[in-house]
C-alpha positions as CSV (number, residue, x, y, z in Angstrom):
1,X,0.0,0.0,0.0
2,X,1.6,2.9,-0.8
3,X,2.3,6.1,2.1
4,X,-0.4,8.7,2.4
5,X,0.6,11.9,2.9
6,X,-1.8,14.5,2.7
7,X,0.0,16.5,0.3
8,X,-3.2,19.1,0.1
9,X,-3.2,19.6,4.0
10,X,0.7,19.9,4.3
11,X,0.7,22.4,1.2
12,X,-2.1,24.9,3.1
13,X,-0.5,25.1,6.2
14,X,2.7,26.2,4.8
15,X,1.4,28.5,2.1
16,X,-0.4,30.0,5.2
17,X,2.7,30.7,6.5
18,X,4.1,32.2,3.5
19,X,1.5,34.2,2.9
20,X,2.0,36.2,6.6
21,X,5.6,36.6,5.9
22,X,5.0,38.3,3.0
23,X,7.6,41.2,3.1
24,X,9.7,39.8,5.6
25,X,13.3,40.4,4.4
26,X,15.9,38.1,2.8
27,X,15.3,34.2,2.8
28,X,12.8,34.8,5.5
29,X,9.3,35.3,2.8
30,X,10.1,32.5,0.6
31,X,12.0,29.4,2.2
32,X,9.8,27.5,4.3
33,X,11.8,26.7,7.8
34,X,13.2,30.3,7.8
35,X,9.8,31.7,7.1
36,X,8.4,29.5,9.9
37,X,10.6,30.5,12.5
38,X,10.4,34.0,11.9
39,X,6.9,34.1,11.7
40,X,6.5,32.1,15.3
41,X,9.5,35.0,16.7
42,X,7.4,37.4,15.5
43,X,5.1,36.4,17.6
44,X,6.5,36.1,20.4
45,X,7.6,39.0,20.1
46,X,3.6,40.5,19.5
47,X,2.9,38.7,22.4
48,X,5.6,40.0,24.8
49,X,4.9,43.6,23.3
50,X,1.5,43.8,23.7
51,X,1.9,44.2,27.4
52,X,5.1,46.4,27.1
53,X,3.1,49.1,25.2
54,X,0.5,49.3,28.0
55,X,3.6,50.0,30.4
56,X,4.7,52.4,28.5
57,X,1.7,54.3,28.0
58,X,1.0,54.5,31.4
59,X,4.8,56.0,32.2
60,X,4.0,58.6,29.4
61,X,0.6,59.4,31.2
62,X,2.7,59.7,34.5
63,X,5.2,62.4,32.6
64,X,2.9,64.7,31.0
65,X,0.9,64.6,34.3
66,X,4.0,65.3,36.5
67,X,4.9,68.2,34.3
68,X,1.3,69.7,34.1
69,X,1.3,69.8,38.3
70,X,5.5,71.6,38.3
71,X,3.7,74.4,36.4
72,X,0.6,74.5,38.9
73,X,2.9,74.1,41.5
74,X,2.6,70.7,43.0
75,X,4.3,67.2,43.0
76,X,2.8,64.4,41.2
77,X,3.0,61.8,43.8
78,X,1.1,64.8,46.2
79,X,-1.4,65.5,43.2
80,X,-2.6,61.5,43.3
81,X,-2.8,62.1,46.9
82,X,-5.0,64.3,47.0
83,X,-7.2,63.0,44.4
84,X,-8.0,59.8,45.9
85,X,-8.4,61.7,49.3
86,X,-11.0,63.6,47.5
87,X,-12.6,60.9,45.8
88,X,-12.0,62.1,42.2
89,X,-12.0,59.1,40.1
90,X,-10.3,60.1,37.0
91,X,-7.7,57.9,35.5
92,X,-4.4,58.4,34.3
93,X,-5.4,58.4,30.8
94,X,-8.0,61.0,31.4
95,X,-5.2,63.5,33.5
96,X,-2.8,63.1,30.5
97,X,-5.5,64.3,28.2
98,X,-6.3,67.2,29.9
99,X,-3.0,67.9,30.7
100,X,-2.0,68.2,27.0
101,X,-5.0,69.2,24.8
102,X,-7.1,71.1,28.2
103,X,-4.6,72.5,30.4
104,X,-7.7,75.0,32.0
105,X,-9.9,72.0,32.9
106,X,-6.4,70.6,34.7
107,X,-5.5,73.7,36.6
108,X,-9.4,73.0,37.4
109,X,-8.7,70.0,38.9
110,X,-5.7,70.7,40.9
111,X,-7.4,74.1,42.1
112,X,-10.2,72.0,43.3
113,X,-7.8,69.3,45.0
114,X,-5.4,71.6,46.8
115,X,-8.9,73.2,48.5
């Protein structure tokens, strides 16, 4: 009996491959082990990345925050303070935003937490 094997089903699964490293450079779009390996490094690296980029979003928030309060005259870490002593439930995110595109609704804020 001669050996089955599933040429069809083999072929897919690596043209699927091949088709997501289109673009990768050198040997690593067209041969199929390169490709491979790339493709699952890439991923790891997605993976890994994906949670690094929320870090580093929230340091960034922290910064432009920090430097809005030094020109209202107060501290970051005495800023937070204050606004969970006061109850005010705005998020990181939120500060940052004001802090940049609203800077009068910020001085708001910190007028209303140093009271």
């Amino acid at each position: 009996m001669p050996r089955s094997v599933n040429a069809v089903a083999s072929r897919q699964r690596r043209k699927k491959i091949l088709n997501r490293t289109k673009g990768y450079w050198g040997r690593g779009k067209n041969v199929w082990t390169v490709a491979k390996n790339k493709w699952e490094k890439g991923q790891t690296y997605a993976f890994r990345d994906r949670k690094v980029k929320k870090r580093e979003f929230r340091a960034l928030w922290i910064n432009r925050i920090n430097a809005a309060c030094r020109q209202n005259e107060i501290s970051y870490s005495v800023f937070m303070g204050l606004l969970h002593k006061n109850n005010i439930e705005l998020n990181r995110k939120v500060l940052a935003d004001f802090a940049m595109n609203h800077p009068e609704i910020f001085t708001a804020i910190v007028k209303t937490v140093k009271k």
